[in-house]
C-alpha positions in Angstrom: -11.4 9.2 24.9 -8.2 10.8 24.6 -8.0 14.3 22.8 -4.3 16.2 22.6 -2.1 17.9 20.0 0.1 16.2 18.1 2.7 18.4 19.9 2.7 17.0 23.1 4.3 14.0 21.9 8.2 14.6 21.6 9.3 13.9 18.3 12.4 11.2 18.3 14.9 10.4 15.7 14.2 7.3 13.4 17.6 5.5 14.9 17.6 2.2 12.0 20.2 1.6 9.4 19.4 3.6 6.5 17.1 6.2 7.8 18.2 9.7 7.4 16.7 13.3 8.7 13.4 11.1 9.9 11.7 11.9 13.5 8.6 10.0 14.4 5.8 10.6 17.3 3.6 8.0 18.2 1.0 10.4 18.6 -1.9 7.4 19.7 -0.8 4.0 20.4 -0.2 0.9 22.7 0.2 3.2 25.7 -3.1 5.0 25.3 -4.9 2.1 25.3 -5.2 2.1 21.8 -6.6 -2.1 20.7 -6.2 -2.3 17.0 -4.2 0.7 15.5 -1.1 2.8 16.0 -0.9 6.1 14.2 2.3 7.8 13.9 3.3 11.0 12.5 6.7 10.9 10.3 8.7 14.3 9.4 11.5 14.0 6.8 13.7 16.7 6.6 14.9 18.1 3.3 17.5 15.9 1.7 16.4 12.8 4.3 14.9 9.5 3.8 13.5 5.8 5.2 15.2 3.1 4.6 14.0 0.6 2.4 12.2 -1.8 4.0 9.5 -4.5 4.0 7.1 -5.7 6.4 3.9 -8.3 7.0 1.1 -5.4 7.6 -0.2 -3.2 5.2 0.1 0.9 6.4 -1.7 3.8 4.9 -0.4 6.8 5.0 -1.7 10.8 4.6 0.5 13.4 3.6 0.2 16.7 5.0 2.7 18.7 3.9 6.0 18.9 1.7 7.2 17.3 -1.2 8.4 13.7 -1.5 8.4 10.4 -3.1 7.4 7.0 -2.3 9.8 4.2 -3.8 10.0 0.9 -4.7 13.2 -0.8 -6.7 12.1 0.5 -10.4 9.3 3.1 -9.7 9.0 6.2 -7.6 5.3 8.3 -7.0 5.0 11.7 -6.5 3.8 12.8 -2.9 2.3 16.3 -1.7 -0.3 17.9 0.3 -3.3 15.4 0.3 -2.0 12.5 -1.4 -2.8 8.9 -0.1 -0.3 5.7 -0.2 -1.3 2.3 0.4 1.4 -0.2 1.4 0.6 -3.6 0.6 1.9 -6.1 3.2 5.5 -7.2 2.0 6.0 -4.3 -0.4 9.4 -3.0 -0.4 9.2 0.9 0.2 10.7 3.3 1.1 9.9 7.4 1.8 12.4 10.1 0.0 11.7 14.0 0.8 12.8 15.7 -2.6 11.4 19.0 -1.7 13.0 22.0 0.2 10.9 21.7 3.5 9.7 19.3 6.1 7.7 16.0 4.2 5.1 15.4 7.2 2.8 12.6 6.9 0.5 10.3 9.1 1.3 6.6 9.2 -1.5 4.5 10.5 -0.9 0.5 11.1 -2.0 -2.7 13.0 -0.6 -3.4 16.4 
């Protein structure tokens, strides 16, 4: 069992095309031993984004704090403290921080 702060993992920048004002910590994954799941914790700052992207795996994610949205080519949902997202696999998404602090949220997906 492994039990730590979020805080002891360094946050690093997001360094793909498109991305901008995003740090990520792995905060339990691959190195820990983790079999099925990697979780990740995401903080956009104001003004930032993700790129759009797709992928194969679904994700959920949990927001904990800030403002944002989550987009797709014609739509765009509101995000705040407590809301839920699922991303279907090969759903083209992207994460957009439209408020005027950090947009923090847990990312949880397949290995």
């Amino acid at each position: 069992m492994i039990v730590r702060k979020y805080t002891d993992i360094e946050a690093v920048d997001v360094e793909i095309e498109g991305a901008e004002r995003v740090k990520i910590r792995v905060i339990i994954g691959e190195d820990d031993g983790a079999p099925n799941f990697i979780m990740r914790r995401f903080t956009i700052a104001p003004g930032g984004k993700t790129p759009y992207h797709t992928h194969s795996w679904e994700h959920e994610v949990y927001v904990l704090n800030g403002r944002g949205e989550v987009r797709q080519k014609d739509s765009a949902k509101e995000l705040s403290a407590g809301s839920v997202v699922l991303v279907v696999p090969n759903e083209e998404h992207n994460f957009v921080n439209t408020g005027e602090e950090p947009l923090d949220f847990l990312c949880v997906v397949p290995k």
